[in-house]
N, C-alpha and C positions, 0 to 999 in steps of 0.2 A: 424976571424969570420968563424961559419961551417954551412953546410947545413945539413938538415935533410931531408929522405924519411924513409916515409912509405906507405909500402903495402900492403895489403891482398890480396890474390888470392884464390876465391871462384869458387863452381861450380852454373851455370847461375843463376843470381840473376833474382829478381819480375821487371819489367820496372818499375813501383811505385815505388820503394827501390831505385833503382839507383839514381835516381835526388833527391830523399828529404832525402836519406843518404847524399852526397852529401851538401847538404843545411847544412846540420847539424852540419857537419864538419868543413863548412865555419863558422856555428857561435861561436862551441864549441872550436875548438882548439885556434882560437886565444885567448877567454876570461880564457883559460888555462894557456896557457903560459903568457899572462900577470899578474896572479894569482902570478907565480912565477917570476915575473919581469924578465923573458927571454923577450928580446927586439926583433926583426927580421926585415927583409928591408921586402919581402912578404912572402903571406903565399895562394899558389895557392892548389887547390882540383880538383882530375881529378877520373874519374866514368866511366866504361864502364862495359856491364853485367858482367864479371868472375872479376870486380876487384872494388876495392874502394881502393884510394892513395892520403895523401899529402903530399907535398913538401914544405917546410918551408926554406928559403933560409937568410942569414946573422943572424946567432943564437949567440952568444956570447958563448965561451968556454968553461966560468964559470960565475955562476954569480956574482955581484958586493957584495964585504962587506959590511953587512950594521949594525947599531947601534939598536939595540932595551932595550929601558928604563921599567925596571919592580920592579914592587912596591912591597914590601918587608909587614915585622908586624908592627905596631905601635913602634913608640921609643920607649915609656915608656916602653913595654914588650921586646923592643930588648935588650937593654943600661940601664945598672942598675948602678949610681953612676961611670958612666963612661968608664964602664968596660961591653962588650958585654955578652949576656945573650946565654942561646943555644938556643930559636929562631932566635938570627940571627945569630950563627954558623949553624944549619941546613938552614937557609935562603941563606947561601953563598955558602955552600955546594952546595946545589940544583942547585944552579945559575951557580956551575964552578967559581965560586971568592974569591979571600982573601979577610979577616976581613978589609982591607981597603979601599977595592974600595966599602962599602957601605956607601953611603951617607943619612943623616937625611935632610926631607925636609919639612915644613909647609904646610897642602893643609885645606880644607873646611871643614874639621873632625877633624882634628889636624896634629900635623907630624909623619911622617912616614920614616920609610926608603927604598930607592931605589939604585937599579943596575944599571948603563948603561952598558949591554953587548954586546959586540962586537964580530958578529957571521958572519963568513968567510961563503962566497958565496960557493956553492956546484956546483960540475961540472956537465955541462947541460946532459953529457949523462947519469948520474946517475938521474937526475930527467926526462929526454925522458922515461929513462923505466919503471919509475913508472909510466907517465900519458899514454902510449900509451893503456894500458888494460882499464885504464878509457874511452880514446875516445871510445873504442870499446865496453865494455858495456852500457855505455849511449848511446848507437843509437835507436830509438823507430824508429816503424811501425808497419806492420800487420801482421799477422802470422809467425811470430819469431818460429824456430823450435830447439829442441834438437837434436845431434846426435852421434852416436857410443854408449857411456853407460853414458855418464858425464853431466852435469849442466848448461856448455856453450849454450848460446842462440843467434841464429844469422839465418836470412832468409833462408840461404842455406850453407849447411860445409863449413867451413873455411881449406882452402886444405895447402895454403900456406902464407908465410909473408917476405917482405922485411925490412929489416930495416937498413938504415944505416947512419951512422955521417960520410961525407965526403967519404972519401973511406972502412972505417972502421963499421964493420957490429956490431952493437948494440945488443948485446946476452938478447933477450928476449923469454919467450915460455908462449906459451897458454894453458892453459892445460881443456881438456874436456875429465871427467873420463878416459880410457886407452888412448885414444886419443890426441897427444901431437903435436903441430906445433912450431917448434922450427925457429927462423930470419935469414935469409939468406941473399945473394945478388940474388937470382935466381930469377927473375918472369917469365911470362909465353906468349909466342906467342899464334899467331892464329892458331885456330886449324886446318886449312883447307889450309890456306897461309902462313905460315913458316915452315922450316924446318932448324933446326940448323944445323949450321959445326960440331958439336958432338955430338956422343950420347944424347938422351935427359938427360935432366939435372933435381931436381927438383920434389918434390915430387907431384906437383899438375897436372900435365900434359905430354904432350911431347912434347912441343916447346920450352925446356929451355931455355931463355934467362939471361946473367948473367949483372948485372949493375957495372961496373967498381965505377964509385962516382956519391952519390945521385944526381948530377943537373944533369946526363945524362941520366935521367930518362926519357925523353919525347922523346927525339930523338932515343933512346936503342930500344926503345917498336913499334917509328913508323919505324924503322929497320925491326921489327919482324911482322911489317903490323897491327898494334895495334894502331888507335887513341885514344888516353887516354882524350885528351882534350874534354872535352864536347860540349863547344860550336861551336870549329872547327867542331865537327862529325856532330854538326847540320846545320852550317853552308854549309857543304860539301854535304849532303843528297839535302837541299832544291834546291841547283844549280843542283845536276846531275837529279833531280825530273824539272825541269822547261826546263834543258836542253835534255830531252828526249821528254818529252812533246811538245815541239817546233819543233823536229824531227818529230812528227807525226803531225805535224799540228793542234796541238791544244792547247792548255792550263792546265796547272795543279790545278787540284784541292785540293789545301793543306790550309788543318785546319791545327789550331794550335795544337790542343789535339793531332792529330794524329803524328804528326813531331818531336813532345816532342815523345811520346809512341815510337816510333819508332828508336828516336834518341841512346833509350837506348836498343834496341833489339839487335845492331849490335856493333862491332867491327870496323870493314874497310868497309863503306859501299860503296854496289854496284847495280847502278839503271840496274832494267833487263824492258826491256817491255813485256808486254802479249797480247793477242786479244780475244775477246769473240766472238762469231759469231751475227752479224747485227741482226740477227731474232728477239733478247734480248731487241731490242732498243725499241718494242713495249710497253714494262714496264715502268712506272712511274720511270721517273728518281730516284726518293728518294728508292726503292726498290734497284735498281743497286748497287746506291751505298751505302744505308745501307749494303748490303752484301759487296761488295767492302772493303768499310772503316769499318764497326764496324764489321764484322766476320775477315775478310779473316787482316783488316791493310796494304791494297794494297792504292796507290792515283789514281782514279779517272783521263780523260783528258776529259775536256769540248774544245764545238766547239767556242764556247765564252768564254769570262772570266764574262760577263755581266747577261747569261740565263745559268738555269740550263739542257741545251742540251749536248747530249754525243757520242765522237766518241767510240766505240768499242772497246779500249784498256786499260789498267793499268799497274801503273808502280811498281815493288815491289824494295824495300832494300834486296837486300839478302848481306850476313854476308859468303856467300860461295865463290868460285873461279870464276873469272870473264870469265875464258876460258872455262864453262859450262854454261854457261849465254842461251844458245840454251836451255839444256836439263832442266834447272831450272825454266824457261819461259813453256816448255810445264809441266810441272806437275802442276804450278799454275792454267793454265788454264784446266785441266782436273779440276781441282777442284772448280774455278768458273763458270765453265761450267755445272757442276751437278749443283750445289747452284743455278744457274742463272735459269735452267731447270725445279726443283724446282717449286721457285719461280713464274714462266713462269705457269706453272700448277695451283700451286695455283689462281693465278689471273683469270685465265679464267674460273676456279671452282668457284670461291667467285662472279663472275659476272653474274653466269646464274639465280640468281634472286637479287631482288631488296632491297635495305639495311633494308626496313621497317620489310619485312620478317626474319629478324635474331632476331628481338627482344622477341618470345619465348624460343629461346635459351639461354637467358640470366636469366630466372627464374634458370635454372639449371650449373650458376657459382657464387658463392662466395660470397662474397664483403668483409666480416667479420663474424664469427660464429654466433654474438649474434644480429647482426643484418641485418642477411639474405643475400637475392643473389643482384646480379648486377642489377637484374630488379626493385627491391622492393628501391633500392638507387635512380634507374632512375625517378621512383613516387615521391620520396622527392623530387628529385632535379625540378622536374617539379611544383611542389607547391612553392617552394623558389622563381623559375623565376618566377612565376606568381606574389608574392609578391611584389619582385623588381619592376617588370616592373611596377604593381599598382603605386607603390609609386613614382616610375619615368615621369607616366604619358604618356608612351609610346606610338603614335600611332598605330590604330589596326592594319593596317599591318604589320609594325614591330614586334607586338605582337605576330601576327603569326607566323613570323619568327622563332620570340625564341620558342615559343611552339614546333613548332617543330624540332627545333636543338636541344632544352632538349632532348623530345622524343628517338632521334637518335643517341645523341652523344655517347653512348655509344654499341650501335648495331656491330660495325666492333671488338670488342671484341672477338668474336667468331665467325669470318671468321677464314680461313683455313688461309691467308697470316699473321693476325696479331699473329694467335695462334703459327705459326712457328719461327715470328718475332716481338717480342711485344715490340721494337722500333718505328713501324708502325704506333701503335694507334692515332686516329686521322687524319694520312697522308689518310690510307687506306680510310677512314670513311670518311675524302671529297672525296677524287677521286670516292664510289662507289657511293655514294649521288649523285653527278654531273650526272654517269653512270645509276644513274632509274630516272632522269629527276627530280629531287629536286632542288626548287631555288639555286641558287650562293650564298645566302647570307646566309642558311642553314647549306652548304657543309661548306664556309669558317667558320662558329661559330663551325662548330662540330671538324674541326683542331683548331680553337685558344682557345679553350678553356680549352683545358691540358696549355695554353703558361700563364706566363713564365713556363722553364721546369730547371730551375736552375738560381740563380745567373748571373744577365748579360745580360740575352735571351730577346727575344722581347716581349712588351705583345700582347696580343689583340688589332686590331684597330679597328673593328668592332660594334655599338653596341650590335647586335645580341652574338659577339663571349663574347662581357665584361659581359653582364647577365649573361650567360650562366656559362661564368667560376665562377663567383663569385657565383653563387646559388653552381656549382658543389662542390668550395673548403669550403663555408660555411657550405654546408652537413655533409662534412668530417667531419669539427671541430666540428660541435653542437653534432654528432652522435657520435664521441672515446670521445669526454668530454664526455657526457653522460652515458660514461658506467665506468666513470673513471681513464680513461688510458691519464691521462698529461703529457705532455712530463718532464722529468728529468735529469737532468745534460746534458749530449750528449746525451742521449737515446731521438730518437723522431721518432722512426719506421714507420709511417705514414705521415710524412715529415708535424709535423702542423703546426712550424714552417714557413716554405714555406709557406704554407697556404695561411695564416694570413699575411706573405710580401703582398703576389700575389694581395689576396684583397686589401690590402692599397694602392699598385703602381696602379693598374689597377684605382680604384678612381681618385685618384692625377691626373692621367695620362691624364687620359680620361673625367679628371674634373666631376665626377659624384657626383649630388647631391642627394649621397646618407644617410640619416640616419641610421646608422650602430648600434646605440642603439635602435632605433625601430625595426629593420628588425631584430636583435638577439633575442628580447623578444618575437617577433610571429615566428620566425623558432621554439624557444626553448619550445614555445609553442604547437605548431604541435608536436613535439619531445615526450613530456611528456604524452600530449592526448595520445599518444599509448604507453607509458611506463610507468605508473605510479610511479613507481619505481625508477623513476628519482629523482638522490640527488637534494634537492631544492636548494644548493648553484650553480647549473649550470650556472647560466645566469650570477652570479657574476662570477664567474671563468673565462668566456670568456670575459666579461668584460674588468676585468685586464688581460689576456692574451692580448687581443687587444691593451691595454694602454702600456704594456711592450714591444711590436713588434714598435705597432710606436715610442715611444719614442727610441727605437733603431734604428727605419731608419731615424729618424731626426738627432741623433749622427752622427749617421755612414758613410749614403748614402747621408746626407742633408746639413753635416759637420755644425749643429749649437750646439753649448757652452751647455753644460750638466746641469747651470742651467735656462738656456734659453727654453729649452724644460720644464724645471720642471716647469715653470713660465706659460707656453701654457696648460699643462696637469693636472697642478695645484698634488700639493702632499697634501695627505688625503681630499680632497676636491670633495667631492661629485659634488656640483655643476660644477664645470671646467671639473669634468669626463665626468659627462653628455655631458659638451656641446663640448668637441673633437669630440666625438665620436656621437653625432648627426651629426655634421658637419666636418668631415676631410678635407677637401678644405678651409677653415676655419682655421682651428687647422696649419693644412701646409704655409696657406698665413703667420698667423700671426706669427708664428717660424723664417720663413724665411726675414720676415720685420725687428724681432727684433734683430736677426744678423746682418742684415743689417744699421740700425740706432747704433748699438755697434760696428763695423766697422769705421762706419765714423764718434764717437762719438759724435752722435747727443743724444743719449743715456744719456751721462752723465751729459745731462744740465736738466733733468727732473729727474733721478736718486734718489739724495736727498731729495729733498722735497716728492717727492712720497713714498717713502721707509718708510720714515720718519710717514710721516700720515697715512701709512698703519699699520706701527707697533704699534700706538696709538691710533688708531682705533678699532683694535682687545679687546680693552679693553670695547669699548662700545657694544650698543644693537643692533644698526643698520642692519638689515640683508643687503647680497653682490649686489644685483642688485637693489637698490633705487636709482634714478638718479635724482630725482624731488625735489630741496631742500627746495619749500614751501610749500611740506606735512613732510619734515623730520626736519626740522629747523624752532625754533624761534625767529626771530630776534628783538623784545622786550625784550629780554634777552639779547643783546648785551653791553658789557659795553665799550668794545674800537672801535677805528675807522677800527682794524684791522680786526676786527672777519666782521665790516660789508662790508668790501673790498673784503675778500674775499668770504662772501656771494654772493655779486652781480658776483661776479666772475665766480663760481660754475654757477648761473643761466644762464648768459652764453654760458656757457659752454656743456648744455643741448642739446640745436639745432645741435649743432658738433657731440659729442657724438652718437647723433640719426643717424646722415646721414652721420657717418665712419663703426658705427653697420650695417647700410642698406645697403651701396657702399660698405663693407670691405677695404676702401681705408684710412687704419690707419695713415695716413703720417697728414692727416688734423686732426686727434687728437691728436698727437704728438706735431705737433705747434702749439695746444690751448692749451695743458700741457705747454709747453715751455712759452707760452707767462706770464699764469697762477702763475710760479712758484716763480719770486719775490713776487708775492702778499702773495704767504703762506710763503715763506721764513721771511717775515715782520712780518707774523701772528706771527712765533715762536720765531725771535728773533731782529726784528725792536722795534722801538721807541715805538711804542705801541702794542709790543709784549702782550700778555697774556698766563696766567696760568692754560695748559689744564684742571689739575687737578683741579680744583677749592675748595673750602671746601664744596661750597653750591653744590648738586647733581643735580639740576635742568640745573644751569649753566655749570656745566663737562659735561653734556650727551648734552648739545646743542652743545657744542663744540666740544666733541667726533662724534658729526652727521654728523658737517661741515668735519670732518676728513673724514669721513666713506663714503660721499659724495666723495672725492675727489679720494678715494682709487677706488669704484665703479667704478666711469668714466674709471679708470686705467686699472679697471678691463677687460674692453671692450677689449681692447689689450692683458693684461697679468696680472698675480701675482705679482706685484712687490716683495712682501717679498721674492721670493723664487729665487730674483736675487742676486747675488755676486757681488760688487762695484769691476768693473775694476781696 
């Protein structure tokens, strides 16, 4: 068995590119080499910026011989009176075979003749070098660049490559127009902390380091002060971050995002501490460390791990020599020292008047070309919340509230702190709120109402902050639908997507009984009043945009059965559209009841019979919401005992139906299906089963009623047609 390494030795890759290269490789290479039935014990992937490497350890030498069986022409055209024809002399030819190893064989056409050729395994270093250019151009991410004069595309030049089978170096070359990196054993130390016993070596750098045999890859590099391992580097980062921080008596403030970004900045990494002068601490914590963590990629030390209070200092990863750790720690801080100063300026510029006063300066930013500035959206968004809260019933104080958190929320847009740092938005815009004496409940709607701000995030707890957001993100969507701009493929510039999550969670969440089909028809209303020139498909557009997002967070986020949701949201059915989308609380209980009763199949004891009369139903006139079977049925017309069993059945069934409609507590209509469901089962094929289809039409449509009755009541819950039998 042999090992395999390879390496590329670039100059500093994207932090992006490190870890989802990486990914890439973890899934590409092995579905590679299994392609070519190369076997292996592992297959480890190690990443650090100047390098991408895997190590592929018990490869097989060569691979195994294996038989492949190939079908040849028709006999009749091969074999002519026994004697082979020259199709099948060019057939054996082609194949590498004598006239005798082919065989005539009967199949489903007729017979034919076949080869079994027996095709000798190829040696694995002779297929390493053809997929290793494969791993490397199949790598995607973001800005992929050419260089020198040639075609090769990759983040940042490829300077150097290792490649080797055991001790023996794998002659492979890359070629990018004049540009040629030919496979060596040499990779490349640290540029700061190694110095090789020799001349440098190596055409990428000057810490040549040379690898004797590929498994002494990991140990060679952390020789050369190189941790290659990914998760060791992060691992090693977080401890000397926690163990610094504790030196100073305090806490470390480490996100995730930042530890990963970070993880791939360095090499060998090394915690330096910094100090900013106390003065600083008067700023809003989230100022500090926005600069801190989103400029600078320094961590933060809080005095708690519980409050976000902060001591004076930060810890950096520096990737340089530990025995500057002095001179590396002052330049950091000369640099958040200005940022901090800054900052510090800004704030006490942005607080000499009060937030309400900013809002003329927002006639004169943006929002979108066609449809004016940030002031002119803050007037929509202030009619929407009026809406909302209409229909919510809001009390008037509360009212107020939101009235004016619309007003406001968007004012700290054009302070001096958010225009310098427009990660702030929001943060800034409660603290100045708070700062000219505006309610608490104000301040806090004009921060949650950008929330969520991704995938994950918290939403809104507030009522004040959930109108507000949901008026703000509705604006959005009725206003770029409006002008035509829907999102396509991955293209969604405007994040409408998110949108349209934001509002749905925020609902669910915050259990708001909100009509989302009524409140889209009067925004898109308002919309049009001043645009005439609005496509009149808008409202249906968002519609189905809406029906499409939820039915994806029910998939996705909700984890229910794909046609579980179609059965809630009804497909081509106008009426079940409507009524998701009047009711999303609703639309959510009942998705999530019928995973739940499919689950514990309780599902499948009313499955049949329901299914069943739904899909025979469809053939009658009955329209979907008639519940009342002694305006839809007559039972004078009954000829068996069955049709009137399950009449009385149906009736019922009525009073149930009503008060699981009312309560949404589906579980009591469920065990009145269930109870219900021998009586139809009898209908269709007991003793005195009957013949839905009757000849006489009087008698089919009474019977199709009783159907159409039963599907109905179903309906309350779900579409049965549009469920898949477990």
């Amino acid at each position: 068995m042999a090992n395999f390494l390879l390496e590329l030795g670039t100059e500093e890759l994207p932090a992006s590119f490190v870890k989802g290269s990486a990914e890439q490789w973890q899934r590409l290479v092995p579905a590679s080499l299994a392609e070519e039935s190369l076997t292996n014990d592992s297959i480890n992937v190690y990443a650090t910026p100047r390098r991408l490497a895997v190590l592929v350890k018990g490869l097989p030498v060569q691979q195994l011989d294996r038989e492949e069986e190939v079908k040849g022409p028709p006999a009749s055209s091969a074999f002519k009176d026994g004697k082979p024809t020259k199709a099948a002399e060019g057939f054996a030819k082609k194949q590498g075979v004598e006239i005798d190893a082919l065989e005539v064989r009967a199949t489903d056409k007729g017979d034919f003749v076949f080869v079994l050729k027996k095709i000798p395994g190829r040696m694995s270093a002779d297929i390493l070098a053809e997929l290793v250019p494969q791993w490397i151009n199949k790598l995607e991410g973001k800005r992929f660049m050419r260089w020198a004069d040639g075609d090769l595309k990759f983040p940042r030049p490829i300077r150097s490559m290792v490649a080797l089978l055991d001790d023996t170096v794998l002659p492979i070359t890359l070629v990018s127009g004049s540009d040629t990196v030919n496979s060596d054993r040499i990779s490349q130390g640290h540029r700061v902390l190694y110095t090789p016993p020799t001349p440098p070596l190596g055409k990428g750098g000057t810490g040549g380091v040379s690898i004797p045999q590929a498994e002494d890859y990991v140990e060679c590099l952390r020789a050369a002060c190189v941790e290659v391992d990914r998760t060791q580097r992060k691992t090693q980062i977080k401890a000397q971050v926690e163990a610094a921080a504790t030196k100073q008596g305090g806490y470390a403030d480490i996100t995730e995002d930042l530890l990963e970004e970070v993880t791939d900045l360095v090499e060998w990494p090394n915690a330096v501490v910094g100090k900013f002068d106390e003065e600083f601490l008067i700023l809003p914590p989230e100022v500090i460390t926005t600069i801190i963590v989103t400029n600078q990629r320094y961590f933060p030390i809080l005095k708690s791990p519980d409050f976000p209070e902060l001591l004076p200092y930060f810890i950096t990863i520096s990737n340089g020599d530990p025995a500057k750790a002095a001179i590396i720690a002052a330049g950091n801080e000369r640099v958040v020292r200005a940022r901090l100063a800054d900052g510090q300026f800004f704030y006490k510029a942005d607080l000499v008047k009060p937030l309400e006063d900013y809002l003329p300066k927002l006639e004169k930013v943006t929002f979108q070309e066609d449809l004016g500035t940030v002031r002119a959206k803050v007037d929509r968004l202030c009619k929407i919340a009026s809406l909302i809260t209409n229909q919510l019933q809001i009390p008037a104080e509360e009212q107020a509230y939101i009235a004016r958190a619309a007003l406001l929320c968007k004012a700290d847009l054009v302070t001096q702190m958010v225009y310098e740092l427009p990660e702030m938005q929001g943060i800034m815009g409660q603290k100045y709120a708070l700062a000219s004496g505006e309610p608490e409940a104000v301040a806090t709607a004009i921060f949650e109402h950008y929330l969520p701000k991704g995938a994950g995030d918290n939403l809104p707890q507030t009522m004040t902050g959930q109108v507000v957001g949901i008026a703000d993100k509705l604006d959005t969507l009725v206003s770029i639908f409006g002008l035509g701009m829907l999102p396509t493929g991955s293209s969604d510039p405007f994040a409408l997507r998110r949108a349209a999550n934001a509002i749905t969670n925020i609902i669910w969440a915050a259990e708001l009984p909100v009509n989302l089909h009524k409140l889209l028809a009067e925004v898109v209303a308002e919309f049009t009043a001043t645009r005439p020139e609005t496509p009149p498909e808008l409202l249906d557009q968002l519609y189905e945009f809406f029906l499409q997002r939820i039915r994806t967070l029910l998939q996705e986020e909700k984890n229910v059965d794909y046609d579980l949701v179609n059965a809630v949201l009804g497909e081509n059915d106008p009426e079940y559209t409507e009524r998701a989308l009047r009711d999303l609380l609703d639309a959510l209980e009942r998705a999530l009841f019928l995973q739940q009763i499919r689950n514990n199949q309780t599902l499948d004891l009313i499955y049949e019979t329901v299914n069943r009369s739904t899909r025979l139903a469809a053939q009658g006139e009955l329209d979907k919401v008639e519940l009342e079977p002694k305006t839809a049925v007559k039972p004078e017309l009954f000829q068996k005992s069955s049709e009137q069993a399950f009449y009385d059945a149906v009736v019922q069934l009525v009073p149930q139906t009503l008060l699981s409609k009312q309560t949404r507590d589906y579980q009591q209509l469920v065990d009145s299906l269930t109870e219900i469901a021998p009586t139809v089962s009898n209908f269709f094929d007991g003793p005195e089963s009957v013949l839905v289809m009757d000849s006489d039409p009087e008698i089919k449509q009474n019977r199709l009623n009783l159907l159409g009755l039963l599907r109905n009541h179903a309906r309350v819950l779900a579409d049965f047609g549009a469920i898949v039998k477990s």
